[in-house]
N, C-alpha and C positions, 0 to 999 in steps of 0.2 A: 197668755195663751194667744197665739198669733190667728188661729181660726176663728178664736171669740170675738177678735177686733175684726176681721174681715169679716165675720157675721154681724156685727154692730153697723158697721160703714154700710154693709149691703142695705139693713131695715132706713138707715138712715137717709139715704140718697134715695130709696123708694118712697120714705113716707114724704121727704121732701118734694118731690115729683108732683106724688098725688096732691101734695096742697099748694102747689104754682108759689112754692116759696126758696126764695136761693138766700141761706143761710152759709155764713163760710163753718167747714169744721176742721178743728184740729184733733188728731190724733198720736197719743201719747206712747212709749212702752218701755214697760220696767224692766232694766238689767240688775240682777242681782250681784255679788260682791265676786263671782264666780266669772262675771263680764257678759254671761247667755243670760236672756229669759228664761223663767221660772223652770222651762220644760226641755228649754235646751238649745234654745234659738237663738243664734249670730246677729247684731246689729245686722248685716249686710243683710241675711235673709229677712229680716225683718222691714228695714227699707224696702229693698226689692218688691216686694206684696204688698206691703203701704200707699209706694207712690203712684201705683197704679189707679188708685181712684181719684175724683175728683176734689181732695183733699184740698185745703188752705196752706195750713204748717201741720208739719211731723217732728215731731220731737219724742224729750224723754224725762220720766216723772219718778218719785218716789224712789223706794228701795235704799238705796245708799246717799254718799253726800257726794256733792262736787267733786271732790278727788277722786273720789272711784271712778266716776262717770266722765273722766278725760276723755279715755281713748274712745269710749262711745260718741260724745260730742262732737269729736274730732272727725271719724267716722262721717257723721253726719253732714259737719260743714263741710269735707271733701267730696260728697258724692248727692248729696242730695238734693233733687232740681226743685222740690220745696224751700220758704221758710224754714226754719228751724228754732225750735222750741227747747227753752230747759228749766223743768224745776226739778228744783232738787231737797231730798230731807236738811234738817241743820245736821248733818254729819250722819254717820253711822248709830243706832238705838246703843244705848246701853243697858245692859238690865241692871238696877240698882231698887232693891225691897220687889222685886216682884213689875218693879215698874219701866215702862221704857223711857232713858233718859235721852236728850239731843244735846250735845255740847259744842256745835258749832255755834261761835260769835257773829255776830251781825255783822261787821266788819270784815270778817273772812266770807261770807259767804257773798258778799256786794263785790270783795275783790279776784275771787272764782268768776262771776259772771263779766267782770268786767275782760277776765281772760279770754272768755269766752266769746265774747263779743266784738273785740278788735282781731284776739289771732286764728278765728274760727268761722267767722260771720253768723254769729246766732242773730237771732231779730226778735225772739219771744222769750221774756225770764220771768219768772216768779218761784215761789218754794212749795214743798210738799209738808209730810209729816214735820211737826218739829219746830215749821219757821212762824214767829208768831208777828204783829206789828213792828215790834220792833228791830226784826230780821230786813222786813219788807221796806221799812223807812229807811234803811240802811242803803240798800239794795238802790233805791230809787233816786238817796241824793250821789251814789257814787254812778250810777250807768245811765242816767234821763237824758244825756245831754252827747252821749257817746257816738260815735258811727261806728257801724259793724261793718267789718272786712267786705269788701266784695269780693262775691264769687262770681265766676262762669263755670256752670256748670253743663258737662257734656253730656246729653241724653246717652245712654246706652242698653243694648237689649239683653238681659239674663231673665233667669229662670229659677226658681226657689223650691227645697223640700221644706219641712218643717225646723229644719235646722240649719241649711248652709246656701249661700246663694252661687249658681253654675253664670259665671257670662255667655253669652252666646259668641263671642270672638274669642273663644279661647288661642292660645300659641303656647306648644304649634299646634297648628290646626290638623283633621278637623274634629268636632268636639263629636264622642262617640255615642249613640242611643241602642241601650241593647233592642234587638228585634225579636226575641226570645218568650217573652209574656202576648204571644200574638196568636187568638185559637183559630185563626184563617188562614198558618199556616200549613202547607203538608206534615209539617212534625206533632203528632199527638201528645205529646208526653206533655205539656203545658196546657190542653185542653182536655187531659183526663185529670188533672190537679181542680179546674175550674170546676168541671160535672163533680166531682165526689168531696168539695167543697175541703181540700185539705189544706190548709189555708196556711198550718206550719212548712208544707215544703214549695206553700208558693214566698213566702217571706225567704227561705233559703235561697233559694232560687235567685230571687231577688239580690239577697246579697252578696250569693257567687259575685252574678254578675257586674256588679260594684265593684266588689273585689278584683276583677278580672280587668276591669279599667273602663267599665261604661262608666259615662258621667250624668245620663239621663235614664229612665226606663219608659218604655212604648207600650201602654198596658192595654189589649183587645178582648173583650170579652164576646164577642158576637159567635154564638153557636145558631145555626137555623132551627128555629123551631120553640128554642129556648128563650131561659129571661133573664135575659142580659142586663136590663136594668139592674135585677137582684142581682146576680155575678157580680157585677162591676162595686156596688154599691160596698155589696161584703169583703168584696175581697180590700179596698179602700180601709173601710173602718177597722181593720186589722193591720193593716202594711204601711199606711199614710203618713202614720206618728213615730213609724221602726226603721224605715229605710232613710238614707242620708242621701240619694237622688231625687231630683225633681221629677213629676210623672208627666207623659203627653199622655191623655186619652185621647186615646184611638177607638173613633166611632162614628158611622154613618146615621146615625139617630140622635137627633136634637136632645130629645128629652131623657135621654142615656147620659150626653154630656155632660146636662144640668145637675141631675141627681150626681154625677163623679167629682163636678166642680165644687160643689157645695159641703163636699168630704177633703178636701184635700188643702190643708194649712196653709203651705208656700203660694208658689206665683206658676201655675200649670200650664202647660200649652197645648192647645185640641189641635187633635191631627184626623179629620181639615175639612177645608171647604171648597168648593169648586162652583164653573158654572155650567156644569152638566143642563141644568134644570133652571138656566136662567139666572135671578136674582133668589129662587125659592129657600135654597137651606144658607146663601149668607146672609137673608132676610132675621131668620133664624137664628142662625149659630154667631156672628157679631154682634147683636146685641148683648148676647148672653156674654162673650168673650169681656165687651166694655160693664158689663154688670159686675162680674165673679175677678174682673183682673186677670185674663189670661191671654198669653201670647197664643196666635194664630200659623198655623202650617195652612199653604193654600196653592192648591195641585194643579198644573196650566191643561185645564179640563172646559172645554166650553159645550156649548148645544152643537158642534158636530163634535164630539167626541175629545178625544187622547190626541191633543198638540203633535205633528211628527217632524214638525221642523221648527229651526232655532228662532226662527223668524216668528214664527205663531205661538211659539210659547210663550217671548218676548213679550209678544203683543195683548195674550191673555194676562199674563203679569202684568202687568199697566193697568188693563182693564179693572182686578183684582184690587190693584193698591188704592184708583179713585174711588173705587165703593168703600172700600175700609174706611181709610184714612178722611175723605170727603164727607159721606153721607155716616159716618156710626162713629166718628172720633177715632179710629185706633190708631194708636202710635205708629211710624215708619219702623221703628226701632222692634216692634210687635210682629212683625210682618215675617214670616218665613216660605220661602216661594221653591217649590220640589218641580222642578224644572223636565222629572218623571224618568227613573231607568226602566228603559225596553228592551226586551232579551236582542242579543244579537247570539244566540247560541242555534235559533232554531233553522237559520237558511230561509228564513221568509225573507221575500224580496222588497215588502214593504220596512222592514225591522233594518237590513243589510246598515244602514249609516246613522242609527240609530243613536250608539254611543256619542258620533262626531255631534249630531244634532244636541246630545242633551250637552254635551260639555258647553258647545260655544252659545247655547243657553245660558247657561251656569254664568260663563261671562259677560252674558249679554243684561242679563238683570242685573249685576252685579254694578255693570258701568250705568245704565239707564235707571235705574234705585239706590243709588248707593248706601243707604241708610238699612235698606230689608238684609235678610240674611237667607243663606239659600240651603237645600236640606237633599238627598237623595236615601235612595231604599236601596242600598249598592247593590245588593248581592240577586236583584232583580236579571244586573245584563246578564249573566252564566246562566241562568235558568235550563235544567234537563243536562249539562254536563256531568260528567262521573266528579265526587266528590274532591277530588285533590286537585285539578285542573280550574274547576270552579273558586279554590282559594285562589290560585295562583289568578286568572282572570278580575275575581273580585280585587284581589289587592293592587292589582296595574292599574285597574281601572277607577279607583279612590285613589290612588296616589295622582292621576291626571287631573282625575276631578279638582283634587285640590289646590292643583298648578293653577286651573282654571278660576277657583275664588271659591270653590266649596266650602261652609261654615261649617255643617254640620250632616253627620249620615247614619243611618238607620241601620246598623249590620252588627253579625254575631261577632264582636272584636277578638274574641279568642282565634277567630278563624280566619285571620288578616296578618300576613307579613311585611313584615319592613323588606322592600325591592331587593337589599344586598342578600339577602336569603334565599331567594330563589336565583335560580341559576339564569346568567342571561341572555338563554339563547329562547327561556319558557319569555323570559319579560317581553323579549324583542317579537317572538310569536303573538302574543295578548295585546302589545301594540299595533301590531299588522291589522291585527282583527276590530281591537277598540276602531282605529282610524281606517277601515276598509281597503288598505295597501295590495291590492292583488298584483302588483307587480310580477312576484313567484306562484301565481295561483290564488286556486281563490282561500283566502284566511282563515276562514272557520276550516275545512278540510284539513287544511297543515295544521293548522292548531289543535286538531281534534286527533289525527295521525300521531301526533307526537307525545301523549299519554296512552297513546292505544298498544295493547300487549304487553306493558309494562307495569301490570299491578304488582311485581315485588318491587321493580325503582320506583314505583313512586309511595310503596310502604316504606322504603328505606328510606328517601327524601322525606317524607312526612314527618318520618322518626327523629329524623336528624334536625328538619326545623322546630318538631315540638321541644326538640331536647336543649335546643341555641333557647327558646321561648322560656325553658324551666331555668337557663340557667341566671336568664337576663332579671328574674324572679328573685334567685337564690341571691344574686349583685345586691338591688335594690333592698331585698329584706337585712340582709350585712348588714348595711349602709345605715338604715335606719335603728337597728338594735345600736352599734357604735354609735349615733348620733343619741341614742337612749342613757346607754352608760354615761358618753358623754354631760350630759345633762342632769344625770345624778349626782356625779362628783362633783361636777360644779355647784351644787347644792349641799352637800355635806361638805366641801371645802370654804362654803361660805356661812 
């Protein structure tokens, strides 16, 4: 159970603290014959949440023999910036009178590790159930003298459920976070699930949008007035261990975060921290992040406010990453920096270059950090447009973003098209307005002009992109049923 061993790691490195003692630890976990832990958990997701503590070696124990445990081991030496650890049973149990037998030889299980150790780069062997002295003498005069493969291994930043691990550099980019589990939005329907505690349609919900192609979920629990600790907590200890995306919590309260962290198996990211108020809440909230193993979202927000130029977001970002990384350890790799979408829909004249500013953000971190990763809330710049214009808007404006080095973005992906889908006289309008081109006038007007009086075209348009949308659905599902058949025969013809 992957939340067992991060509750272990957590008592451990505390008790170690309190007693001014640095002991190295290794941490071990069992793949069963199935290739997942007990509950259902991918080597990958299982590294991913591992290496984030202050670990020695990570490896992997018990359950099966050697053979089984290739592609796990393998797994490991490819990706993991630890040591790497293997014991293994002497083979697989057999039950013979009620008893469990081990029928691997001494000799085979010295030349398993020896496999292991040149074409893998393991560095820690020994055996589990089964292997007795004369496994372990085996073991010791065929690999004492061995050198294990060297590795370079490349830090890289993901994110884990209880069962799969997401990269943060997904391709093609960018990687999608539904915005949808948020009760701070205008839309009620996900914060009347929270108040009446229905906890089966927020799991649906949840799974839609997995289904629909999020690859993270953004879960806010904050109602005023309410107890959002309880929310968050319950709705966690039901959804944590069923959904196959990683979760951000989303929460401006410390002690909200902690209680969410301490629910959640994989490797989580808090969304966020800023320096509104100083050093006060990443005093706070990174420790916690470097305590629980979790990636950090961190909003270019200082003591005078909301960043409105590229230049100062830039500059909060830097600010950001020497307090992480310098003073509380967090990885660069950990680091996700929301470089912040501001409406440009409203004709305020402080908001007017709003978009240009966050994009050549986007790049401006991206050249000046190159290791962090960068995040937006798209569907922010459209803000108070009629609904079908604010697609089209959102989608120009994540497709720029992404030109610009965007990793990752916060939006309802159902409600995102691919550019060839809209027509391109709306694209070329939404860029006018993204980039402040008044050339022809000023942008927001013509852009707003040109969905205006047209609610049946642009129910017909809607119609006709949700229907391109169901059919790109109908492709993909073929595709996979034939890859399914496929993959039967090949199995009954073998």
């Amino acid at each position: 159970d992957i939340l067992q061993a991060k509750s272990g790691l957590v008592g451990i490195f505390d008790a170690l603290k309190q007693s001014g003692k640095n002991i190295p630890v290794q941490v071990q976990v069992t793949l069963e014959a199935t290739g997942t832990m007990l509950l259902g958990t991918e080597i990958a997701a299982a590294l991913t949440t591992l290496e984030m503590f202050d670990v020695a070696v990570i490896g992997m124990n018990c359950a099966t023999g050697p053979k089984e445990m290739n592609d796990g081991v393998r797994y490991l030496g490819l990706n993991s910036p630890k040591p790497v650890s293997v014991l293994p049973n002497a083979g697989l149990p057999q039950n013979e009178g009620g008893h469990a037998v081990y029928k691997l030889q001494p000799q085979e299980l010295a030349d398993f590790h020896k496999q292991f150790i040149t074409e893998y780069g393991v560095r820690v062997i020994g055996g589990c159930c089964g292997t007795e002295p004369r496994h372990l003498k085996a073991v010791a005069d065929t690999c004492a003298n061995l050198e294990s493969l060297k590795r370079d291994i490349k830090m890289v930043g993901a994110a884990a459920s209880a069962y799969s691990m997401v990269p943060l550099d997904l391709d093609p980019k960018p990687l999608v976070i539904a915005e949808e589990m948020n009760t701070t939005t205008r839309v009620e329907h996900f914060k009347n699930m929270v108040r009446t505690q229905n906890y089966d349609a927020i799991l649906t919900l949840a799974k839609k949008l997995v289904n629909e192609g999020s690859h993270m979920l953004d879960l806010c629990c904050a109602i005023v007035g309410e107890d959002e600790k309880g929310y968050i907590s319950s709705i966690l200890d039901k959804i944590a261990t069923r959904v196959p995306a990683p979760i951000l919590v989303d929460s401006t309260e410390a002690d909200v975060i902690e209680e969410a962290l301490k629910r959640i198996p994989g490797k989580a990211i808090i969304n966020s921290i800023n320096l509104e108020d100083g050093e006060k809440r990443t005093s706070q909230v990174l420790p916690m992040a470097k305590r629980y193993g979790a990636a950090v979202i961190a909003l270019t927000i200082d003591e005078d406010g909301m960043a409105l130029t590229a230049e100062k977001k830039v500059a909060i970002a830097k600010r950001i990453y020497d307090l992480a990384v310098n003073k509380y350890g967090i990885r660069p790799q950990d680091l996700i920096f929301d470089t912040l979408t501001l409406p440009i829909s409203t004709g305020q004249e402080d908001y007017r270059t709003a978009g240009i500013e966050t994009l050549k953000a986007v790049k401006g971190v991206k050249q000046s950090l190159p290791a962090v990763k960068t995040i937006l809330g798209v569907s922010n710049i459209s803000f108070g447009l009629s609904a079908y214009s604010r697609r089209v808007l959102n989608s120009v404006f994540m497709h720029e973003a992404v030109d610009n080095g965007l990793d990752m973005a916060i939006v309802n992906y159902s409600k995102i098209y691919p550019l060839y889908k809209i027509p391109e006289a709306e694209v070329e309008l939404a860029r006018k307005l993204i980039y402040f081109n008044a050339a022809d006038g000023d942008p927001l007007q013509r852009f707003m002009q040109q969905f205006a009086g047209v609610q049946g075209q642009q129910e017909h348009t809607t119609a006709h992109v949700d229907t391109l949308a169901i059919e790109d659905k109908l492709k993909y599902a073929i595709i996979n049923v034939e890859k399914e058949v496929g993959e039967a025969e090949q199995k009954l013809l073998g």
